[in-house]
N, C-alpha and C positions, 0 to 999 in steps of 0.2 A: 738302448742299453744291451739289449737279446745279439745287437750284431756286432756293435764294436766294443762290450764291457768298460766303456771308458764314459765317467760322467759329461768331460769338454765336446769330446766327441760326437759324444750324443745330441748334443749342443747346436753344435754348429748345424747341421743341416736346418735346426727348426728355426733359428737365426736366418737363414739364407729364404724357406717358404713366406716366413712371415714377410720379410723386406718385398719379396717380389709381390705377394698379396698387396704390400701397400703401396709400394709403386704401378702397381697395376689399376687398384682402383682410383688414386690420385689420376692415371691416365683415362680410365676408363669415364670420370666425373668428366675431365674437360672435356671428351668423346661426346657425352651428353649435351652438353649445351650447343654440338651441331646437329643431331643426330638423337630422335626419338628412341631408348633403349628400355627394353623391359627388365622389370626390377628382378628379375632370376639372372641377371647379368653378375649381380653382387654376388648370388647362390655360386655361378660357375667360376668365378674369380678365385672364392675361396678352394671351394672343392678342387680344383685345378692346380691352384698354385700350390696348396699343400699336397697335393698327390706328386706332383713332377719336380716341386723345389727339393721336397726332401729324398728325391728318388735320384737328382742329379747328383747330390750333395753326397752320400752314400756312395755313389762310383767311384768319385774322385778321393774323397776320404781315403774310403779302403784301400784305392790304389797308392797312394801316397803314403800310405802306413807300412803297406804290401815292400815297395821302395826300400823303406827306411831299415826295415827288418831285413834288405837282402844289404844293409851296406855302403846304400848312395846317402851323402851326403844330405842336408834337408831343401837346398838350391838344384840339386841335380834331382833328386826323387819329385819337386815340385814338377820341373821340368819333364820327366820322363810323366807322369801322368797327367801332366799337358797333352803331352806327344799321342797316347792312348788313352786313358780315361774320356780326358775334356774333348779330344775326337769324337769318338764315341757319344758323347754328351750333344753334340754339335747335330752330329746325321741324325739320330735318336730324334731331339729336338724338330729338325728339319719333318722328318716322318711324323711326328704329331701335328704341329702347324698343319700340313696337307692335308692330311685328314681331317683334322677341325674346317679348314678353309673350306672345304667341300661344303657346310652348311650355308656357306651365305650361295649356295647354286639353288637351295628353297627360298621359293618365292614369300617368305613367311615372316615379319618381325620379329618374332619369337626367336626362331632360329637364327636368324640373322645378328642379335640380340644377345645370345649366349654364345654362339660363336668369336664375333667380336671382344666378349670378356674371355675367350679361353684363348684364343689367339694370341692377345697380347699377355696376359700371365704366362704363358708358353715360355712367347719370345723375352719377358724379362726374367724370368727363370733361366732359361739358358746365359742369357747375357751375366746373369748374378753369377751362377756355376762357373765361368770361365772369366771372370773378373773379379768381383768382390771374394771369392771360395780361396781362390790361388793367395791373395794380397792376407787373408785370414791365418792361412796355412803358416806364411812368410813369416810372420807376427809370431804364432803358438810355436811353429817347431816342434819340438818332441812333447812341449806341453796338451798338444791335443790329446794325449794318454794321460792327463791327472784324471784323480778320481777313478781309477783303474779299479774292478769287481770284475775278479776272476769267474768265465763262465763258459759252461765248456762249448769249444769252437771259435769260441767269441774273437779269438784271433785269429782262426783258421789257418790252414797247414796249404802252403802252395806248391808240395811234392809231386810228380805225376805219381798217382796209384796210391796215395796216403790219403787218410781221410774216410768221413761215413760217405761223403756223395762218390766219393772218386770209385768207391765200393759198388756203392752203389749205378751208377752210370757201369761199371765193367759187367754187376749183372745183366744189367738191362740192355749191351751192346753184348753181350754173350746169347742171349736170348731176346735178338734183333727180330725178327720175325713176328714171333709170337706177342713183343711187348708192340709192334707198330700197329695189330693186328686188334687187338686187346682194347688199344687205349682211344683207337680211331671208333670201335665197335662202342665203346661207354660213349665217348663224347658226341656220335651220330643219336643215340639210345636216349639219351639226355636233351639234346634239340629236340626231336618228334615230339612232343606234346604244341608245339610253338605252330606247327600246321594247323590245328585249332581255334589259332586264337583268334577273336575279334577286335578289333582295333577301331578307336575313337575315345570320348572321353567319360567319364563315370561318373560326371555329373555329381549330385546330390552324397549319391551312395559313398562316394569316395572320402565324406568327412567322416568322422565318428558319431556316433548315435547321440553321443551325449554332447554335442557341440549346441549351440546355441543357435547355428543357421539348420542342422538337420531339424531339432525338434521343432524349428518354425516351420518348417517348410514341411515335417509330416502333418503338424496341426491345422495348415492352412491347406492340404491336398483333404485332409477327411472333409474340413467342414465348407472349404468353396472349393477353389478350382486352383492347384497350382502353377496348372498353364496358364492362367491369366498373368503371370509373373515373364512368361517368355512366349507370347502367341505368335501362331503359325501366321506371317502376312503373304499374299498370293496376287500381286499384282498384273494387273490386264492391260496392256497399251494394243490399243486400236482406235482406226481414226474416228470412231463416235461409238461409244461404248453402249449408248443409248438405240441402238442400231438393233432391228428384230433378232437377227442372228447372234448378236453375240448377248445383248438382255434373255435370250432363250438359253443361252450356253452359261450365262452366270447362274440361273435359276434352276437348272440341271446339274449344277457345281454344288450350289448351297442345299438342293435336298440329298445329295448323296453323301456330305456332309456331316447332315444333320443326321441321315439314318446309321451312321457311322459313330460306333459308340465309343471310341476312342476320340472325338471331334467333340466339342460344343458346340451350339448353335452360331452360326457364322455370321458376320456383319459386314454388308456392302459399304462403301463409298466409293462415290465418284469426285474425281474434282473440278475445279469451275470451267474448264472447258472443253466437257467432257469426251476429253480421248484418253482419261485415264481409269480405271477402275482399281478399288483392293478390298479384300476382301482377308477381313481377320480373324481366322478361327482360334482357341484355343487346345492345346491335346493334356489329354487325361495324363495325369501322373510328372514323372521325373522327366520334360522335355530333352532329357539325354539319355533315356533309358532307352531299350529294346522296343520298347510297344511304341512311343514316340519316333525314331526313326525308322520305325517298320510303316509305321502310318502316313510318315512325309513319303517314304519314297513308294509307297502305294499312291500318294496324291499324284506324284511326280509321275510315275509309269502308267498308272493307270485314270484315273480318275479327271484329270485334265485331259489328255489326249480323246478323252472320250467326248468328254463336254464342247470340246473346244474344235475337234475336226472337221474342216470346211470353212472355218469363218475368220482365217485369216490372220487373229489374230496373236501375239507373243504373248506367254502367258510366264510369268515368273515367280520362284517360292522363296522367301526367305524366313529370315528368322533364328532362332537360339539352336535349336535340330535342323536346320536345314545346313549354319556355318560348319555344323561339325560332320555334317555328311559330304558339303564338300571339301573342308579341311582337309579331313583323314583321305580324299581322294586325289586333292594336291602333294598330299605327300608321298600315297599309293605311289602314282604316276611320276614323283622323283626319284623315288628312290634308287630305282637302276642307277640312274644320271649320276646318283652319290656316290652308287658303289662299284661305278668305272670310273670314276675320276679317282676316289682314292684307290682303287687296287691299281691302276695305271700307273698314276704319281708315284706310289709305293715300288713297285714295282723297278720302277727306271731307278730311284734311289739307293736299292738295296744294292742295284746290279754294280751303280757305280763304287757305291761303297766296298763290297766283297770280290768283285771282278767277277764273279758267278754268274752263270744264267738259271742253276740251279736252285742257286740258295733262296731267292726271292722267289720264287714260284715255292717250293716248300713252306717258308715263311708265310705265305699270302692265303696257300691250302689250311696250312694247324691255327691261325687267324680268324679264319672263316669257321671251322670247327669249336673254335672255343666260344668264339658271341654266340653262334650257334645254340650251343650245349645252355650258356647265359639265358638265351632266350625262353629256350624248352623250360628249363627248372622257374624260372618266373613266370611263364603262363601255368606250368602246375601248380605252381602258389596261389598264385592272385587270383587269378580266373576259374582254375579249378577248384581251389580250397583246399589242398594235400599241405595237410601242414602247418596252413599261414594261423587259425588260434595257435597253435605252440610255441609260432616266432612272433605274435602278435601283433598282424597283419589283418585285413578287410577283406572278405574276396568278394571281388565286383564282380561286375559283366564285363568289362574289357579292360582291355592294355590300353595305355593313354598311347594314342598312333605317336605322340613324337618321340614318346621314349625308347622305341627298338632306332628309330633311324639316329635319332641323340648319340645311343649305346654305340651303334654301330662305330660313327664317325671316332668318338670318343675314344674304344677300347679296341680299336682297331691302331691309333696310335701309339698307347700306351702298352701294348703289346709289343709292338715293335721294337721298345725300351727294354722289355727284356729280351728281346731275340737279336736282337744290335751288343745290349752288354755280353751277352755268351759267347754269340759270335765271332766279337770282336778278340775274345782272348785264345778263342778255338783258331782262329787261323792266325794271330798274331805268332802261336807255337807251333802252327803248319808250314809257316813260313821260315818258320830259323829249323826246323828237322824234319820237316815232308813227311811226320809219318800222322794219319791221319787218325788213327784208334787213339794214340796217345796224347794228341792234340785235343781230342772229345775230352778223353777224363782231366786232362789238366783244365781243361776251358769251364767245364760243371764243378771241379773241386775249388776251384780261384773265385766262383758267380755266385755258386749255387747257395751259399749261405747268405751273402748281400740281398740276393733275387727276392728271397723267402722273408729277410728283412724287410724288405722293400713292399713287397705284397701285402707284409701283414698292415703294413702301416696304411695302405691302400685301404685296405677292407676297414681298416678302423676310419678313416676318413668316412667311406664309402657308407657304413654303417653309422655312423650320426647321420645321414641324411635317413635311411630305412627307420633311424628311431621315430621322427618326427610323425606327427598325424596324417597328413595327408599321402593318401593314397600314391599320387604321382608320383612322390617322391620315396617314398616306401620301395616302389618298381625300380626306381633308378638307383635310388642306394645300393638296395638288393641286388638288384641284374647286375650292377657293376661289380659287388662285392665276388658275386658268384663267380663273372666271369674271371678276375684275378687268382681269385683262388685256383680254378682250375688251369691255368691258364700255367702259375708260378710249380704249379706241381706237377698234374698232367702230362700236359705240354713240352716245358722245360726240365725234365727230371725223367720223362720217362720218351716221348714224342720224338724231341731232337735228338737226342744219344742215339739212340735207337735207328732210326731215319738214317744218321749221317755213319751209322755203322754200315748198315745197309748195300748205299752209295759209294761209300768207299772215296777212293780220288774223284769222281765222278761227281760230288759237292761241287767241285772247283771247276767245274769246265766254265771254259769260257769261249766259243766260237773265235774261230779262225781271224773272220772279219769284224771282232770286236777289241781286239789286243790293241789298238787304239789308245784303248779308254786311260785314262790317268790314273795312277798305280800310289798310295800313300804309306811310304813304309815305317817301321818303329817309330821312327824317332821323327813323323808327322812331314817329313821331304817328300814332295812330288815328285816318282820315278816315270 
């Protein structure tokens, strides 16, 4: 309502999220019955579709209204935001995919798991947006304005130099400099807490106190042993375990063990023939707490090598603290891998899209700056506790490791959704008057009200997940909300204008030996 004052209007986009949400998981069920999937697949379906359905659904709208009010016809205005909107809709799209896709490169179910549901809601989100959205259009006609509640902007003004943003954008490219300067120094300022963080999962602590599994789990750590619920197992393969070397080396295991008061008293077995040993301790407290993966990986560094040097044989640790120390180290160890594949991918998309070599390198820099920024304000929350009682938050001991690389893949696309729709209208008017200052403010006064509709509806999405109890999801609601927000303001209201004042024609370069590339003009014809 805040963006288009029109009841129909408002309408239609959440027509369009919902459809792809159920087409998605009608698709994402048959997926299932090949294909082991984790039940957070249904969590990213939703959240997904409603963030990108109603975000595509909003481009084309506006454009189509934008049309109507200059005079085209309601056949030719569909058409022309065919030609650019649904473009736009299309590459936008494209860049989110890729970046999602990057998860199924972790070795992980999990990931693998949620990727697959955001993937496809993606692709039938855009599919709905340029198919079902257009044939809706067709249908309403000018009726997409019933229900009309006059509010101000809510039509917005596509003047160059008219308007609060066009105003504003002319400050913020007047005082270029100072504002790129300003806004790069908060969102660097804003990340550094995020150097701090520890990464893994929060275990116990991450429910609410008053949940029904924590109070079991405090009543059962005072009065037995909570680790007996996830014990440390430590298995010995050697060819006779029974062997003075390595019997001298288990019994060197189990008193340092035992004098280790994070450890219970540990229990051998051997099996029947005996080249196997294991040996099952349990650890004191939350097996995903601090003191517990402090203690395995002192087993692991130290406390084995020591026992065990000289005789030969493989000694192995597993267990409920052990999957999450190497969990969180399979994902350590991908993450580059994620985050060259999507800034690559990204990368070569933007270039084709805009003809720039500039603009995707920009684009890929204030991207990286905003998850960034995302990140820092959610480890002050969560992990440090600045805050999280007021928004009514838990603060752990860590960041659950999959949610910054989740975050990453995620709002690294949907980022790109607004710097594609800006983009798109900033050079759409560079291209018909070469002048580049004036191309900024028509491109922020035509967006800038969509974007910030677009956003809010983001963070309200984003925000029902941060309502929920559990902690993980709290991280992810939040970090995401956070990131948008700065991202739709920041970024796009003060970062881009600014940047591309800066640069000048120098946005648009495009190397000698890439004029090649394939050129898409207004009216969507490959020049």
């Amino acid at each position: 309502m805040a963006v288009f004052g029109a009841l129909v209007a408002a309408g239609v986009p959440i027509v369009v999220g919902l459809v792809a949400i159920a087409v998605s998981v009608g698709i994402t069920t048959a997926l299932a019955y090949a294909f082991e999937l984790s039940i957070f697949t249904v969590n990213m379906v939703t959240m997904t579709g409603l963030a990108v359905g109603i975000d595509y659904s909003l481009l084309i709208i506006q454009r189509f209204r934008e049309e109507r009010r200059n005079g085209r016809d309601r056949d030719e205005a569909i058409a022309r935001a065919g030609a650019t909107a649904s473009r736009a809709v299309l590459f936008s799209g494209m860049t989110v995919v890729v970046a999602l896709f990057s998860m199924f490169l972790v070795p992980s179910s999990i990931f693998r798991s949620v990727a697959a549901g955001a993937v496809i809601v993606v692709l039938v989100a855009v599919i709905a947006a340029l198919t079902l959205l257009p044939a809706l259009l067709r249908v309403l006609g000018d009726r997409v304005n019933l229900g009309s509640i006059p509010l101000p902007g809510s039509r917005g003004s596509t003047g160059v130099g008219n308007g609060f943003w066009a105003r504003t954008a002319g400050l913020v490219m007047r005082h270029r400099v100072a504002s790129v300067v300003a806004s790069v120094a908060l969102l660097l300022v804003a990340g550094t807490p995020y150097l701090s963080a520890k990464l893994g999962f929060a275990g116990v602590t991450s429910l609410p106190e008053s949940s029904v599994a924590s109070r079991a789990f405090t009543l059962l750590d005072q009065e037995f042993s909570a680790g007996l619920l996830s014990p440390t197992s430590i298995v010995i393969d050697a060819g006779d375990v029974r062997s003075p070397e390595v019997d001298a080396a288990i019994e060197e295991l189990r008193g340092t063990l035992f004098a280790d008061p994070d450890f219970s008293r540990p229990i051998v077995e051997v099996n029947s023939t005996g080249d196997l040993a294991m040996i099952t301790v349990a650890l004191s407290g939350d097996p995903l707490g601090d003191h517990a993966i402090e203690a395995v990986e002192r087993l692991r560094t130290e406390y084995i090598p020591a026992a065990f040097a000289g005789t030969g044989a493989e000694v192995a640790v597993g267990g409920t603290t052990a999957t999450d120390i190497d969990y969180s180290a399979v994902i350590s160890r991908y993450t580059p891998i994620v985050v060259a594949f999507v800034l690559g991918l990204s990368f070569l998309i933007l270039l084709v899209v805009f003809r720039s070599i500039v603009v995707p390198v920009k684009a890929i820099i204030m991207n990286l700056l905003s998850v960034g920024a995302a990140y820092g304000v959610m480890t002050l929350v969560f992990q440090h506790g600045v805050g999280a009682d007021l928004l009514g938050f838990r603060q752990v001991e860590r960041i659950e490791s999959w949610v910054p690389l989740f975050m990453f893949a995620l709002l690294f696309g949907l980022s790109m959704d607004y710097h594609v729709f800006l983009l798109t209208r900033i050079r759409e008017h560079f291209d018909a008057t070469g002048d580049n200052a004036a191309s900024v403010r028509f491109g922020v006064q035509t967006t800038a009200g969509m974007i910030t509709g677009a956003a809010l509806i983001m963070v309200a999405v984003f925000g029902g997940f941060a309502m929920g109890e559990l902690t993980m999801f709290q991280q992810m609601g939040f970090g995401l909300a956070v990131a948008v927000i700065l991202d739709a303001t920041i970024v796009r209201t003060v970062l881009v204008p600014a940047s591309m004042a800066l640069l000048g024609d120098l946005n648009w370069f495009l190397p000698a030996w890439l004029k090649w590339l394939p050129e898409l003009n207004v009216e969507g014809h490959l020049t």
